[in-house]
C-alpha positions in Angstrom: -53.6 58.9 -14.1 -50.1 60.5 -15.0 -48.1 63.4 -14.0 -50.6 65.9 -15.7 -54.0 64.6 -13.8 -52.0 63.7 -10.8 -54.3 65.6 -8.0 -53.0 67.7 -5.2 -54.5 69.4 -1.9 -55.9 72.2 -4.0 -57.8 70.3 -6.2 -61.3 69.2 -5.3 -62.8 66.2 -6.3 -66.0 66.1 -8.0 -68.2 63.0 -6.6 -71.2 62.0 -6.9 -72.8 59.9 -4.5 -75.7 57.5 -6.1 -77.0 55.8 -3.0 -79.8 57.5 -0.9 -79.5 58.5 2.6 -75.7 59.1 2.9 -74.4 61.1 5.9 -72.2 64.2 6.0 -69.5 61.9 7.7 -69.7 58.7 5.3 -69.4 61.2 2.7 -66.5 62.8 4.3 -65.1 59.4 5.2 -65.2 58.5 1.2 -63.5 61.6 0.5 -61.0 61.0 2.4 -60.6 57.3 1.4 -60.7 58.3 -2.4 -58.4 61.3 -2.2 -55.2 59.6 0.0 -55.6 56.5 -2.6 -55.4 59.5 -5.7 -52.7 61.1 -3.6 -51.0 57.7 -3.1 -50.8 56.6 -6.4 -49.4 59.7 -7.9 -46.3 59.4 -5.3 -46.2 56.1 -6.4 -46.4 57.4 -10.0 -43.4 60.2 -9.2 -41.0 57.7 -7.4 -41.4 55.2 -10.3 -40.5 57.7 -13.3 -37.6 59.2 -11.3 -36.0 56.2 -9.9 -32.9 54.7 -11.3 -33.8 51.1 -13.1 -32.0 48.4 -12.1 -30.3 48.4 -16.1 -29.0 52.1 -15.8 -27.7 51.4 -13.0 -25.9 48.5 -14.1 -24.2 50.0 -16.6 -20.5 51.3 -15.8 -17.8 53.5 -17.7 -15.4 51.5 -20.1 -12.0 51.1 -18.7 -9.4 53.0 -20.0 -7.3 50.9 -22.7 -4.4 49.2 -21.0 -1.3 51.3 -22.8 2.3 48.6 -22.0 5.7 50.2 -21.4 8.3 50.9 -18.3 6.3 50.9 -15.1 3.2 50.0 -16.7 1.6 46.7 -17.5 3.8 44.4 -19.1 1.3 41.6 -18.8 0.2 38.7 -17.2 3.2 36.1 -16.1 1.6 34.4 -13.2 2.2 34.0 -9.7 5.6 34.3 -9.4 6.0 34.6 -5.4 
């Protein structure tokens, strides 16, 4: 399922049940079941394609290049305390 398929509360779902002698309320109880699983994993789908990974997050501006002269580095001498 993906973004395009992903179900919402509008959507009815189109079951079929194959066993005989099903009640009103395990059918509803099924319907339930299957359509807070569908409903689950297209959350799941959502937070997974707009969450940060762990690389892009990583990943950090260049430094600016280190330019010597008065008041600015000069480089490095040691401790010297």
């Amino acid at each position: 399922m993906n973004a395009r398929h992903s179900p919402d509360a509008s959507t009815p779902l189109d079951i079929t049940f194959r066993t005989a002698n099903v009640t009103p309320t395990e059918i509803a109880a099924v319907t339930a079941v299957l359509a807070a699983a569908l409903q689950s994993n297209a959350t799941i789908e959502a937070d997974v394609q707009t969450a940060t990974s762990t690389w892009q997050r990583s990943q950090r501006r260049l430094r600016s290049p280190i330019v010597p002269g008065p008041g600015r580095w000069r480089g490095f001498l040691g401790d010297h305390s």
